[in-house]
ZADO-1210 file (C-alpha; in nm, 4 decimals, padded with zeros to 6 digits):
<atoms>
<atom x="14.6251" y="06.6334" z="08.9435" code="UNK" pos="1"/>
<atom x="14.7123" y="06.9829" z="09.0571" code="UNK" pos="2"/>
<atom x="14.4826" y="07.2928" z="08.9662" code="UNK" pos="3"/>
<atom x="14.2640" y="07.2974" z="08.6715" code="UNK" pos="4"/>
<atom x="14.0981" y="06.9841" z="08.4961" code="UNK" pos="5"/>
<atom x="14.1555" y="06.7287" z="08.3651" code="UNK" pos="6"/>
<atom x="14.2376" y="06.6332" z="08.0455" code="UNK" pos="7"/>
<atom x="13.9417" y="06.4392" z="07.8653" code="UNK" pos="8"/>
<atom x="14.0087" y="06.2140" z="07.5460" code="UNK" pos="9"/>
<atom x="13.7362" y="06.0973" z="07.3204" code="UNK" pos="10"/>
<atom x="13.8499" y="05.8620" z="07.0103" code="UNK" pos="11"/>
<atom x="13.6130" y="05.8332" z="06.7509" code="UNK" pos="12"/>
<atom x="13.5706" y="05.7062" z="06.3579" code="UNK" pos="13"/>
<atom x="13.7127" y="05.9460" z="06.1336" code="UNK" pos="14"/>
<atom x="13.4683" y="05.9725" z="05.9235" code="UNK" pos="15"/>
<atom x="13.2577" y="06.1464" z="06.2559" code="UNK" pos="16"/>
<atom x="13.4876" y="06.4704" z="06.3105" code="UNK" pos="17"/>
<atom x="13.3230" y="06.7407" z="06.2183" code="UNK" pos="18"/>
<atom x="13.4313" y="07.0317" z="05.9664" code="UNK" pos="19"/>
<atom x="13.4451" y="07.2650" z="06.3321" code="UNK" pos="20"/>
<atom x="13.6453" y="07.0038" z="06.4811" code="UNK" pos="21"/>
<atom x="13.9159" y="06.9680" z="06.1522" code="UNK" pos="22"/>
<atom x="13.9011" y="07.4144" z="06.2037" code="UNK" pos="23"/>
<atom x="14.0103" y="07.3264" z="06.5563" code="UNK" pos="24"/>
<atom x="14.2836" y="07.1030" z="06.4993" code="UNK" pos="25"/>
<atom x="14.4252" y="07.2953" z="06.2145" code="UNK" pos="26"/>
<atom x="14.4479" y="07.6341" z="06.5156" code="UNK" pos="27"/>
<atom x="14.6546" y="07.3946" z="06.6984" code="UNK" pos="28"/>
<atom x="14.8583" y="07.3120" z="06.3904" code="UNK" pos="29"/>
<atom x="14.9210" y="07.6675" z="06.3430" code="UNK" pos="30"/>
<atom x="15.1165" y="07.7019" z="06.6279" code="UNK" pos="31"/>
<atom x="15.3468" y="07.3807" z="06.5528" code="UNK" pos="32"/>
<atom x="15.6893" y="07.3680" z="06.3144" code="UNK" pos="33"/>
<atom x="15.4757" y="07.0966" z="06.1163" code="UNK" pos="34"/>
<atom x="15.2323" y="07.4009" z="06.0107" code="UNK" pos="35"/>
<atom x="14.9196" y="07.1522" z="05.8974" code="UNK" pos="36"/>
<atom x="14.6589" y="07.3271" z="05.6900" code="UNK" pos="37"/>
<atom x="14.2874" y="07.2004" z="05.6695" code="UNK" pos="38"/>
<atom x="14.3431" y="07.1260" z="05.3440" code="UNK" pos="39"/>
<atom x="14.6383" y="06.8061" z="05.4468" code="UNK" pos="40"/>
<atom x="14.3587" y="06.7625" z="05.7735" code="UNK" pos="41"/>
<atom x="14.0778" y="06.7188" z="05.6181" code="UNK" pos="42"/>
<atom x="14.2563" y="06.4495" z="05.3994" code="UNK" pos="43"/>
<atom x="14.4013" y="06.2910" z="05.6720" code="UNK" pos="44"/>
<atom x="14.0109" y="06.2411" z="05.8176" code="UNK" pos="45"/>
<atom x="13.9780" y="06.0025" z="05.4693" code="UNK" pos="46"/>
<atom x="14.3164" y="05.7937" z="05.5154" code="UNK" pos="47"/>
<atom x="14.2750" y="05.6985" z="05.8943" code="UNK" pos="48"/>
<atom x="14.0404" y="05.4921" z="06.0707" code="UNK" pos="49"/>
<atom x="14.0098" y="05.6796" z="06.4268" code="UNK" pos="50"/>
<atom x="14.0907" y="06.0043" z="06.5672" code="UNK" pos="51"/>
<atom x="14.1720" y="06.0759" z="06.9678" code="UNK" pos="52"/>
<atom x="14.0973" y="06.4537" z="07.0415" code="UNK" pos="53"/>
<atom x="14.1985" y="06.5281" z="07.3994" code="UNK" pos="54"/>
<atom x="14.0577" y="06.8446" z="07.5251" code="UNK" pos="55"/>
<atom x="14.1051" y="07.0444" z="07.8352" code="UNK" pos="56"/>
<atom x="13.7125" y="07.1440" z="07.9590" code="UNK" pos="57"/>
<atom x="13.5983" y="07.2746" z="07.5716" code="UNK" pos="58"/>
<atom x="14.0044" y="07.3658" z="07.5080" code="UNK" pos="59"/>
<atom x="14.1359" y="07.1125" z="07.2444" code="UNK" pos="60"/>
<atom x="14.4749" y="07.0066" z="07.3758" code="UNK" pos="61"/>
<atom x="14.5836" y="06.7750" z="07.0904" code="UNK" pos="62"/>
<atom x="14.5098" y="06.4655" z="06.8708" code="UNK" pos="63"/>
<atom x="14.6488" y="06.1502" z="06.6757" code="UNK" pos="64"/>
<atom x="14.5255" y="05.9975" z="06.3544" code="UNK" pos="65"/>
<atom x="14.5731" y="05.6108" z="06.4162" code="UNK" pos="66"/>
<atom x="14.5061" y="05.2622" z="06.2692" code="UNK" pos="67"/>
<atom x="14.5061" y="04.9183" z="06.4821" code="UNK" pos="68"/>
<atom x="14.5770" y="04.6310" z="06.2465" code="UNK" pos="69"/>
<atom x="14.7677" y="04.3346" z="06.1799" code="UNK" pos="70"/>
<atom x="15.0730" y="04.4048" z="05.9713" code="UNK" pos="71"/>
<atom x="15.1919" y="04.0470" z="05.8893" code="UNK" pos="72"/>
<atom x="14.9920" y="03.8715" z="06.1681" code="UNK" pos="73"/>
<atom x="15.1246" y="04.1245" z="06.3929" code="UNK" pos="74"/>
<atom x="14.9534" y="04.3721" z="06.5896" code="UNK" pos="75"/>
<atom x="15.0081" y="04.7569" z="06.5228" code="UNK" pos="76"/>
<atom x="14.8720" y="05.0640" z="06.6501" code="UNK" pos="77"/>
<atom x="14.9850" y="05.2938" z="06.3855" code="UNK" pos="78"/>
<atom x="15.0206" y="05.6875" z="06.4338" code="UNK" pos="79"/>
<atom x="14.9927" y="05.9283" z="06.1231" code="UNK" pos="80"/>
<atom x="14.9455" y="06.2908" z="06.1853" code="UNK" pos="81"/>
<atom x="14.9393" y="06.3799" z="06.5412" code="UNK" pos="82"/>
<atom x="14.9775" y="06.7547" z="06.6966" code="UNK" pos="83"/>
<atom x="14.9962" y="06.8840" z="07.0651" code="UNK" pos="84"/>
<atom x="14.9359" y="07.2715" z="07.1765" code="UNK" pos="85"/>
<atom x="15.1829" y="07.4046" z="07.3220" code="UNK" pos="86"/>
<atom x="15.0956" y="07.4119" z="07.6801" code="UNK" pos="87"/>
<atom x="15.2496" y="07.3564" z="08.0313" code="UNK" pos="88"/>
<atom x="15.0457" y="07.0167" z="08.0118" code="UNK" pos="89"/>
<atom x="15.1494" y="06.9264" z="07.6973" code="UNK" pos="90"/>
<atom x="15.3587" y="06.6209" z="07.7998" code="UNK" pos="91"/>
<atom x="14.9768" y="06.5122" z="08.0241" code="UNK" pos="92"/>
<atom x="14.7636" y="06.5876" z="07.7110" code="UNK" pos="93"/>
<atom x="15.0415" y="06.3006" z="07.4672" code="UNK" pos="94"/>
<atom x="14.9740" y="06.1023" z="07.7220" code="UNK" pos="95"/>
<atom x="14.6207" y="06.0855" z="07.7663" code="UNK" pos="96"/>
<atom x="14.6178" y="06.0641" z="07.3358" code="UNK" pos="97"/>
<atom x="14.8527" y="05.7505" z="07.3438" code="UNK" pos="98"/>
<atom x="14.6750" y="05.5935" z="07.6240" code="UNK" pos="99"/>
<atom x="14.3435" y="05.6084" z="07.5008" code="UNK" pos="100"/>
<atom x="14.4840" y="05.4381" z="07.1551" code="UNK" pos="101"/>
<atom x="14.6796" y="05.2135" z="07.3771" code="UNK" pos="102"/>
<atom x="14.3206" y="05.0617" z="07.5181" code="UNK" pos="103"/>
<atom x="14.2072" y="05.0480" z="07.2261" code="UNK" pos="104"/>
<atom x="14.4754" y="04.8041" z="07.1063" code="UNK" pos="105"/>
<atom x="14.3965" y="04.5882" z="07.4672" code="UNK" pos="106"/>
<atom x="14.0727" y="04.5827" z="07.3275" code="UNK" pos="107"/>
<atom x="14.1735" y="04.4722" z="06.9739" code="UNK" pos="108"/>
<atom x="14.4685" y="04.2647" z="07.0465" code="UNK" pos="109"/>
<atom x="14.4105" y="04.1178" z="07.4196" code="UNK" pos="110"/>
<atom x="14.7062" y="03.9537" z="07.5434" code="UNK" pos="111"/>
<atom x="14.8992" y="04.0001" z="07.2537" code="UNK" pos="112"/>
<atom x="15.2959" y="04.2389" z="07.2609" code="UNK" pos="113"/>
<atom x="15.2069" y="04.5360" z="07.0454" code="UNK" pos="114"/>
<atom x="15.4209" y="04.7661" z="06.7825" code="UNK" pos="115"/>
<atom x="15.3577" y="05.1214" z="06.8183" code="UNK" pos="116"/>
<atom x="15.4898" y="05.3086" z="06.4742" code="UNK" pos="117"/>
<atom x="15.5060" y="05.6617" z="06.3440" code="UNK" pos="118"/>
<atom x="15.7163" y="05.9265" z="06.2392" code="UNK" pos="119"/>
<atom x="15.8743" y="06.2258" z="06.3523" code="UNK" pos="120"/>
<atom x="16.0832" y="06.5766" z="06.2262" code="UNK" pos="121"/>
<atom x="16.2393" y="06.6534" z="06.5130" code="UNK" pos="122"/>
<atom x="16.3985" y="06.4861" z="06.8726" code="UNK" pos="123"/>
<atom x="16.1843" y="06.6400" z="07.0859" code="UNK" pos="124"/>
<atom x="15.9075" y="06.4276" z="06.9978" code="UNK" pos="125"/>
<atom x="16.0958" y="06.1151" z="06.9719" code="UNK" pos="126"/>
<atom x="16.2272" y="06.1470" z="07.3218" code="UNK" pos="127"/>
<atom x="15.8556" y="06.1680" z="07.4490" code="UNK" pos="128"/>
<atom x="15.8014" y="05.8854" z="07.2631" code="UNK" pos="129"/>
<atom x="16.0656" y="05.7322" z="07.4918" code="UNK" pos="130"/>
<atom x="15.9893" y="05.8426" z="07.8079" code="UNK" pos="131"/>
<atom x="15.6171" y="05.9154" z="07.7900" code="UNK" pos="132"/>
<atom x="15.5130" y="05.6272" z="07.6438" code="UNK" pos="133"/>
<atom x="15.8059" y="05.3756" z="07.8100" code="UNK" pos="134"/>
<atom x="15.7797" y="05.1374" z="07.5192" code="UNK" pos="135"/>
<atom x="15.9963" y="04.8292" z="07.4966" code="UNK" pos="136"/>
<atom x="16.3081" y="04.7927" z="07.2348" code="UNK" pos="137"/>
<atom x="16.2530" y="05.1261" z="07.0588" code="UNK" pos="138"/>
<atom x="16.3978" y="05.1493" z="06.7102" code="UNK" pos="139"/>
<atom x="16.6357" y="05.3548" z="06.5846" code="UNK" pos="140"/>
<atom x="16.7916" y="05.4410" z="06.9394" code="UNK" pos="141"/>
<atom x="17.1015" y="05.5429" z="07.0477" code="UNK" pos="142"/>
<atom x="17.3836" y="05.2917" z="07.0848" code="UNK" pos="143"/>
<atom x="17.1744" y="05.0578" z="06.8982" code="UNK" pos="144"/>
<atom x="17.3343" y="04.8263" z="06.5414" code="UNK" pos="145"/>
<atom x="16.9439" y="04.7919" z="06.3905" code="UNK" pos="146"/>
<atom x="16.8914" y="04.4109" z="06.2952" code="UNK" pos="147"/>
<atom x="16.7516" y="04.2474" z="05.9917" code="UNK" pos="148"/>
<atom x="16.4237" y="04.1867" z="06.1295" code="UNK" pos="149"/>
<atom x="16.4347" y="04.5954" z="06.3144" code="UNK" pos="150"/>
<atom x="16.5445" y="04.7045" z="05.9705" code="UNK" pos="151"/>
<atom x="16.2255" y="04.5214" z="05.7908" code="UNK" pos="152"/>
<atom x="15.9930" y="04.6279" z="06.0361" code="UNK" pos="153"/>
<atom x="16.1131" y="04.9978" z="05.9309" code="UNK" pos="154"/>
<atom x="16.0400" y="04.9181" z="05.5765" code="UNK" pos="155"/>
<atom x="15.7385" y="04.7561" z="05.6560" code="UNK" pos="156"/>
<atom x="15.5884" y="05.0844" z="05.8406" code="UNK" pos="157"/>
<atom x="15.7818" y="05.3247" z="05.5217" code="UNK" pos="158"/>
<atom x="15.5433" y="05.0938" z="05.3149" code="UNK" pos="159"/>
<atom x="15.2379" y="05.1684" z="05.5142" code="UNK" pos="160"/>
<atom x="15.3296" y="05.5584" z="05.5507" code="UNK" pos="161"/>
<atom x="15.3334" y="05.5604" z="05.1875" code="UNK" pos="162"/>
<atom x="15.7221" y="05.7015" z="05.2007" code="UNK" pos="163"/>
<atom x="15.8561" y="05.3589" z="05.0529" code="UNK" pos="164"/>
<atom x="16.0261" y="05.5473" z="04.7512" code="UNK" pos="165"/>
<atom x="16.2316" y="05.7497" z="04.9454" code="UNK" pos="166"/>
<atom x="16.3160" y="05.5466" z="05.2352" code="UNK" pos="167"/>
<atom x="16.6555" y="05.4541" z="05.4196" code="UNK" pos="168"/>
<atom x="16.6463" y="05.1397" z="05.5796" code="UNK" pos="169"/>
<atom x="16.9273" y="05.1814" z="05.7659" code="UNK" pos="170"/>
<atom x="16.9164" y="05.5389" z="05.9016" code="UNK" pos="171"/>
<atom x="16.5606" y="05.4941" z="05.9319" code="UNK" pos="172"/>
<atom x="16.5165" y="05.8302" z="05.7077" code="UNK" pos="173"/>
<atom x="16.2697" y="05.9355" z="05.4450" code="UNK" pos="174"/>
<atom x="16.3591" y="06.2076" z="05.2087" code="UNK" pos="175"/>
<atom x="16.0853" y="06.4483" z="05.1433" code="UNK" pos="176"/>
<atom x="15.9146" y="06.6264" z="04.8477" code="UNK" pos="177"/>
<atom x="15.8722" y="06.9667" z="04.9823" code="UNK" pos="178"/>
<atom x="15.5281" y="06.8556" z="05.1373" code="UNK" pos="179"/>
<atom x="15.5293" y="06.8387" z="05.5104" code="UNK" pos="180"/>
<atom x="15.5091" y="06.4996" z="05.6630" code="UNK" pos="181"/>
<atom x="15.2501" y="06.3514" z="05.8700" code="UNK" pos="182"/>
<atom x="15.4249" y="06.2897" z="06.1991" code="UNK" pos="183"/>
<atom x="15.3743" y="06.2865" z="06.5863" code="UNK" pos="184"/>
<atom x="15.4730" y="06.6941" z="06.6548" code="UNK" pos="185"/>
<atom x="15.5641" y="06.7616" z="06.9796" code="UNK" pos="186"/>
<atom x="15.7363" y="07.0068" z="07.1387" code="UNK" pos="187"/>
<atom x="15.9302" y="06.9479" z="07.4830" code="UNK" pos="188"/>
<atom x="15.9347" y="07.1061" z="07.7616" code="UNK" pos="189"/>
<atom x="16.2859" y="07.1026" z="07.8143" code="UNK" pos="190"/>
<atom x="16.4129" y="07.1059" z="07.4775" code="UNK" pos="191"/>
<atom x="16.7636" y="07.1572" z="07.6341" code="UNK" pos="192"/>
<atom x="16.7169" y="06.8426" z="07.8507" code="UNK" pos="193"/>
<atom x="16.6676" y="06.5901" z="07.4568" code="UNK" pos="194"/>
<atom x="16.9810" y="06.3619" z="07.5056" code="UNK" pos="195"/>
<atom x="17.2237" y="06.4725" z="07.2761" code="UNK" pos="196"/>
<atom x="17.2686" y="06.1309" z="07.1046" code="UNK" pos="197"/>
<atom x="16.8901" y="06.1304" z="06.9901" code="UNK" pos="198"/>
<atom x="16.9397" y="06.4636" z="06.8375" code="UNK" pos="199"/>
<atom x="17.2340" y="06.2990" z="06.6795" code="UNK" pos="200"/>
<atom x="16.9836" y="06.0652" z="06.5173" code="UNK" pos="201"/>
<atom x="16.7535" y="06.4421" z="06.2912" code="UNK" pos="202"/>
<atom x="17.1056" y="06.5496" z="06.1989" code="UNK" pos="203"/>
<atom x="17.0401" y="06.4574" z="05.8335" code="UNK" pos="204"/>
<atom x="16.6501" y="06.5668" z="05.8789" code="UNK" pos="205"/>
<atom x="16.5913" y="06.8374" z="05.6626" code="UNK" pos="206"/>
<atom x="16.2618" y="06.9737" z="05.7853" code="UNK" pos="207"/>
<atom x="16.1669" y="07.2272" z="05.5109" code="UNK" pos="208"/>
<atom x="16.2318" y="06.9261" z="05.2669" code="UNK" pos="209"/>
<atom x="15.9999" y="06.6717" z="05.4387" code="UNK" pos="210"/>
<atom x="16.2204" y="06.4725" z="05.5570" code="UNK" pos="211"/>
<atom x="16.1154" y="06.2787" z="05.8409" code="UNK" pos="212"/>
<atom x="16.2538" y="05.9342" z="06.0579" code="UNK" pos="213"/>
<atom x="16.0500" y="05.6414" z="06.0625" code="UNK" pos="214"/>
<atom x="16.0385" y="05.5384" z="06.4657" code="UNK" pos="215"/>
<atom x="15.8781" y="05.1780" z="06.6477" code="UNK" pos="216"/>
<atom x="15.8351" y="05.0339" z="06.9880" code="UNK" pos="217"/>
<atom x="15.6677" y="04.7723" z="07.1465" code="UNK" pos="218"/>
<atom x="15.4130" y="04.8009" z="07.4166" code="UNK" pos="219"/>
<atom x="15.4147" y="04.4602" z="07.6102" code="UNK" pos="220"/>
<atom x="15.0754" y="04.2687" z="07.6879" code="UNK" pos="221"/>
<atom x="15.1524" y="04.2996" z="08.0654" code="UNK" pos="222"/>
<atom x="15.2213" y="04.6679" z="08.0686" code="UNK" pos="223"/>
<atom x="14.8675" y="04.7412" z="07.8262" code="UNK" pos="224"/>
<atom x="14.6632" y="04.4758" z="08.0176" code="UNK" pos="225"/>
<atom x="14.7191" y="04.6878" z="08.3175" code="UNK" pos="226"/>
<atom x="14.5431" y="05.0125" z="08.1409" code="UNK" pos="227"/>
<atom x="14.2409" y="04.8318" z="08.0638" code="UNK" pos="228"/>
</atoms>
């Protein structure tokens, strides 16, 4: 664990965070290329089900908007707007968000392969969606032809995002409207360390736009069981 303490999650109903809470999360967005305000926060607290807020003692580190449901019989755990502070234990503080969601999809979905989908602006998050998380068949990837199904199940989460209009099935892209896009914003800690291949994959991203890539993996009943 090292020196310091640990990071704490709580994930509650959205309709139970607080207007100090929302003030809190919108410092953290401050400090992130996504640039929230409390305005698109507050909003978000109204199109979500639950919230995770991870904090560090009374320090909030980070949190994640999510939904578990079915999305065609299928279970989901679906990320909107998610933001982590810039710290040295910023890579601990994603995890301990997108664990606590993950047993809360054991809960919801026992024994049951889950999808995992949200969106992102930029590679460093995407690669710690990759190797914090360690999901199964991740979507777009490097190296990777999408297939018919992969390429529906992009649609299908475009859909729920709301981003339908503008969506590219195949490149996994949605062109934005100036607005900034709800996605998982993360910052590495070794930017220069992102493979070069996922970067590949933001080259058409045009941030100020709004652009933003629809991303999906699976978590496998075997590896969730074992965090409940």
């Amino acid at each position: 664990m090292g020196t310091g303490m640990a990071i704490e999650t709580e994930t509650k109903d959205c309709t139970s965070l607080s207007d100090a809470e929302l003030a809190e999360m919108g410092d953290i967005c401050a400090d992130g290329p996504a640039k929230y305000d409390i305005g698109l926060l507050s909003k978000q607290r109204e199109e979500w089900v639950l919230v995770t807020l991870a904090r560090n003692g009374n320090a909030l580190q980070g949190f994640s908007f999510c939904t578990l449901e079915r999305i065609g019989g299928t279970p989901s755990v679906l990320i909107g707007m998610a933001s982590v502070k810039r710290t040295s234990k910023r890579n601990e503080a994603l995890r301990a968000i997108l664990g606590a969601q993950f047993r809360r999809a054991v809960l919801a979905f026992p024994d049951e392969d889950v999808i995992i989908g949200t969106r992102f602006i930029e590679p460093a998050g995407f690669e710690a969606f990759r190797s914090v998380l360690k999901l199964d068949d991740i979507v777009p990837r490097p190296d990777h032809k999408a297939t018919g199904e992969e390429r529906a199940w992009g649609r299908r989460l475009a859909k729920r995002f709301g981003i339908d209009g503008s969506y590219e099935d195949r490149a996994f892209t949605a062109t934005g409207t100036g607005v900034p896009p709800c996605v998982l914003d993360h910052e590495s800690l070794k930017p220069d360390t992102v493979d070069p291949e996922v970067v590949a994959l933001f080259a058409a991203i045009d941030v100020a736009r709004g652009d933003s890539l629809v991303a999906f993996g699976w978590a496998m009943a075997e590896d969730l069981a074992a965090l409940a």
